[in-house]
C-alpha positions, 0 to 999 in steps of 0.5 A: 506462529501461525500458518496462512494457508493458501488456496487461491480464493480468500487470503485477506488484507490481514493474512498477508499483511501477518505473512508480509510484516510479522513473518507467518509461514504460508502452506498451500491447501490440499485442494489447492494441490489437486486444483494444480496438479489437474490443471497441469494435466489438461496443459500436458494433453493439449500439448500430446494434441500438438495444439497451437497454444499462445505461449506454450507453443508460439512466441509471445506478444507481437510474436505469437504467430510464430510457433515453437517447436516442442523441441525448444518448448524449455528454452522458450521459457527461459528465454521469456524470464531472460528477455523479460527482466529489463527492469531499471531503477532501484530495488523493490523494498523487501516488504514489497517482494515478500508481497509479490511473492505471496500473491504470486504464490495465492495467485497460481494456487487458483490453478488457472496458470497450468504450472507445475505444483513443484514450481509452485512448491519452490515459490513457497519455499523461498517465501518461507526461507527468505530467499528475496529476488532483486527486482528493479521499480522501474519497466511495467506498463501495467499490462500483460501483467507485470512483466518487467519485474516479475521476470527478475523475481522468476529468475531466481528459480532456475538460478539467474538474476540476483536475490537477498538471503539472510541480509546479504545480496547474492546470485540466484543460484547462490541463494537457493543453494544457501537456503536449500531449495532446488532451481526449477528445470521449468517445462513449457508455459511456465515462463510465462505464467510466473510473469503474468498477473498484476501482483507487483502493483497490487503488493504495492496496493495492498500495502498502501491501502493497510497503512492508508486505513491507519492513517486516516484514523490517524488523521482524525485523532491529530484534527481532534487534537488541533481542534482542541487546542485551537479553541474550535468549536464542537457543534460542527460535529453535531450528528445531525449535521452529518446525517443529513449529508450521508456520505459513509465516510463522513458519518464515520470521521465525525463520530471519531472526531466526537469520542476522541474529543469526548469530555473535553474541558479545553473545548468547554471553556470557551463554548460562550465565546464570540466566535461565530464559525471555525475555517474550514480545516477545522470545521469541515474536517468531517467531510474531508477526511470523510471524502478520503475515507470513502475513496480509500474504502472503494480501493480497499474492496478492489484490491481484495477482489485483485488479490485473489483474482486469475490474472494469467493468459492463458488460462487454463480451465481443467474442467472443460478442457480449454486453454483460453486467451483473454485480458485478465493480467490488464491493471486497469482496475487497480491503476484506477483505485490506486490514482483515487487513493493517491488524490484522496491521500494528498487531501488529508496531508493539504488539509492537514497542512493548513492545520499545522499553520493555524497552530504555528501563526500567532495572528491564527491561533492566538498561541505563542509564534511559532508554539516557542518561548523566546520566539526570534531566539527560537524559531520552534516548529516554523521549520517544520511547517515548510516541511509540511508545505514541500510534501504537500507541494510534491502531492500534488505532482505525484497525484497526476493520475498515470492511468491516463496514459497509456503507451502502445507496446509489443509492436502495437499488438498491446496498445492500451496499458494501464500504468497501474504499476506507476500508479501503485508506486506514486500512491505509496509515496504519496502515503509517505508523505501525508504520514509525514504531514499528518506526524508534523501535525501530532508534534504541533498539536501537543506542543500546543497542548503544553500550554492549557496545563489547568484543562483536561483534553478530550478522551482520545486526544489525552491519550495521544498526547499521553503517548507522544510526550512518552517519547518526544519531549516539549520543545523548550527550546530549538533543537533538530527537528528532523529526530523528532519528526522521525520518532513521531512518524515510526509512531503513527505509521506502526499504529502505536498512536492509533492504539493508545486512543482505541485501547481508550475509546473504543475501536475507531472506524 
């Protein structure tokens, strides 16, 4: 297996996800190393100058102007991941710790933090052996970085707090002694550049807008289908329509939405039919998951730009010698992003609700009620668009923007926050559940697709429904709903649909 190595400036959405999700090691760079290294020296000479510099030698936030002395520099930066790890709530999921780890690891290789490359050295070690710390969801504002739950993840290095190591939840101390790494006897500042940055919002960011571009690629292939079997038309994504409305992501929804249904003999039958538009969840499907698309591209590019940003205060800047305070840790770019990926999500799964209803009411979709022989007998997929609805409903909660909020904090002196970290982790529940919507939708569309046994789908879409009858059975008559939701869902979100319809047609955009 590969190595990602790391060094500060390029890691990509891919790399990390290659180190989060399928276990690539990481090593730091060689230049890397030496960027570190002399920033700890310009750390130490300032500090020979007894120099009074925010968080190495006074106190922190509403606390700055009381000056430390040299004497108490390592207990002040224990005391900061003491006091700090105030977070409540449950745990971060594992995916997500190993995320934070490898930004914070990314993000102190820049060399900007003035740590010491050991303390780096171990961050590594326990990403790379599995060493996870606890860290509660609950307690970041979003500014001055993560503070809550970065300082549960550095408890770990000198032995306090609570980590997972092979499986099981153990002491700090306990973990890295099972997993053979040396606690850190951390020297001044080091506290405090552990726990600043924006890396647990962002590792939560990162891994929504990675499933949110195999979602909406999703999202096409299973409006595709519906349009199909809801005997739609195909002239609405004609390319002439589209291209004299511009927008990016609508040009690239109403190609996919054209090669997936390619060909297709279900379309075709009726192209001389009476009907004269389609509703707008089909017919403006383009321009809506287009929409949804542009704004997920605009957080994709801000959360790359975050990844492989400074976010620590101080910084350290070796070349010049200074040792400079500013509001880099301040996530206010990527709670804005991610409050837009969060609405634009929740749209896909609304639109993709109304499809599911087309496709389940027989005064819509001139299919049998509820897409079940025995109607009344069988209630079929009717439960399964109330499901639908409530998380479609429960969107619209969890789509209120947070980074319109802001609470003062530190005795005033931080008295705009940025709530991104709330923002990151409504945004991937509301990923969660527009997942789920859009694998309701996948369910119906080929339950519907059952009943036109003497017409040949559409090239994409004949895939898909390919690869969910390999594993999902028709319905012929009521049986628990939920397993199969679920067994659609691991399909759509691990990307096997997705990839059954490029592995025919051709890479989707």
């Amino acid at each position: 297996m590969e190595h990602i190595v790391i060094n500060g400036e390029n890691l990509t959405l891919n790399q990390l996800i290659q180190g989060v999700r399928y276990g690539s090691r990481v090593i730091l760079s060689g230049d890397a190393e030496i960027c570190v290294n002399r920033t700890r020296q310009t750390v130490e000479k300032a500090l020979r100058s007894k120099q009074v510099i925010y968080g190495l030698t006074t106190g922190f936030g509403a606390l700055s102007d009381v000056v430390i002395s040299k004497s108490q520099a390592k207990q002040l930066q224990r005391n900061i991941l003491m006091s700090h790890a105030a977070g409540v709530g449950n745990y971060l999921d594992e995916e997500v710790v190993r995320a934070v780890l490898l930004l914070k690891i990314n993000n102190l290789a820049k060399g900007y933090a003035g740590i010491k490359l050991e303390t780096l050295k171990t961050l590594v070690d326990m990403f790379n052996k599995g060493v996870y710390p606890l860290m509660p969801e609950k307690g970041s504002v979003g500014a001055s970085g993560d503070l809550a739950p970065l300082a549960h993840m550095a408890l770990v290095l000198i032995g306090q707090g609570e980590a997972v190591f092979n499986g099981r939840i153990m002491s700090g101390k306990t973990a890295m002694e099972e997993a053979g790494i040396n606690l850190v006897d951390l020297d001044a500042g080091e506290g405090l550049a552990l726990i600043n940055g924006t890396q647990v919002m962002t590792a939560i960011g990162v891994l929504a807008v990675y499933d949110a571009l195999n979602l909406l690629k999703t999202a096409d292939i299973a409006a595709g289908m519906s349009l199909e079997v809801l005997l739609a038309s195909n002239i609405e994504l004609d390319k002439k329509i589209h291209d004299v409305r511009p927008h990016p992501g609508q040009i690239i929804s109403a190609d996919n939405l054209r090669r997936i249904t390619q060909n297709s003999e279900i379309v075709s039958s009726h192209k001389d039919c009476s009907r004269v538009q389609d509703a707008y969840s089909i017919r403006c499907s383009p321009q809506v998951h287009g929409a949804s698309i542009d704004a997920l591209h605009y957080a994709k590019r801000v959360i790359e730009i975050e990844m492989n940003a400074a976010t620590d205060n101080p910084l350290i800047f070796s070349e010049t010698d200074q040792i400079v305070s500013g509001g880099n840790f301040h996530g206010q770019p990527v709670a804005l992003a991610l409050d837009f990926l969060a609405i634009a999500l929740s749209e896909i799964a609304n639109i993709s609700e109304r499809r599911i209803e087309r496709l389940v009411n027989p005064q819509l979709s001139g299919l049998p009620a509820f897409l079940i022989k025995d109607a009344g007998l069988n209630s079929g997929f009717m439960i399964a668009q109330y499901t639908a609805a409530a998380l479609v409903s429960e969107n619209k909660v969890l789509s209120h923007p947070a980074s319109v909020d802001s609470i003062p904090t530190s005795a005033n002196k931080e008295d705009h926050v940025s709530m991104g970290t709330i923002a990151a982790r409504k945004c991937r529940e509301v990923l969660k559940n527009a997942e789920h919507v859009i694998s309701i939708e996948l369910l119906c569309a080929a339950q519907a697709m059952d009943l036109f046994t003497n017409l040949k789908a559409g090239a994409g879409t004949l895939e898909a429904y390919r690869m969910i009858r390999r594993h999902i059975s028709h319905l012929e008559e009521d049986r628990i709903l939920s397993d199969d939701i679920k067994t659609m869902y691991k399909l759509a979100h691990e990307g096997k649909i997705l990839k059954s319809v490029e592995d025919k047609i051709g890479t989707l955009n």
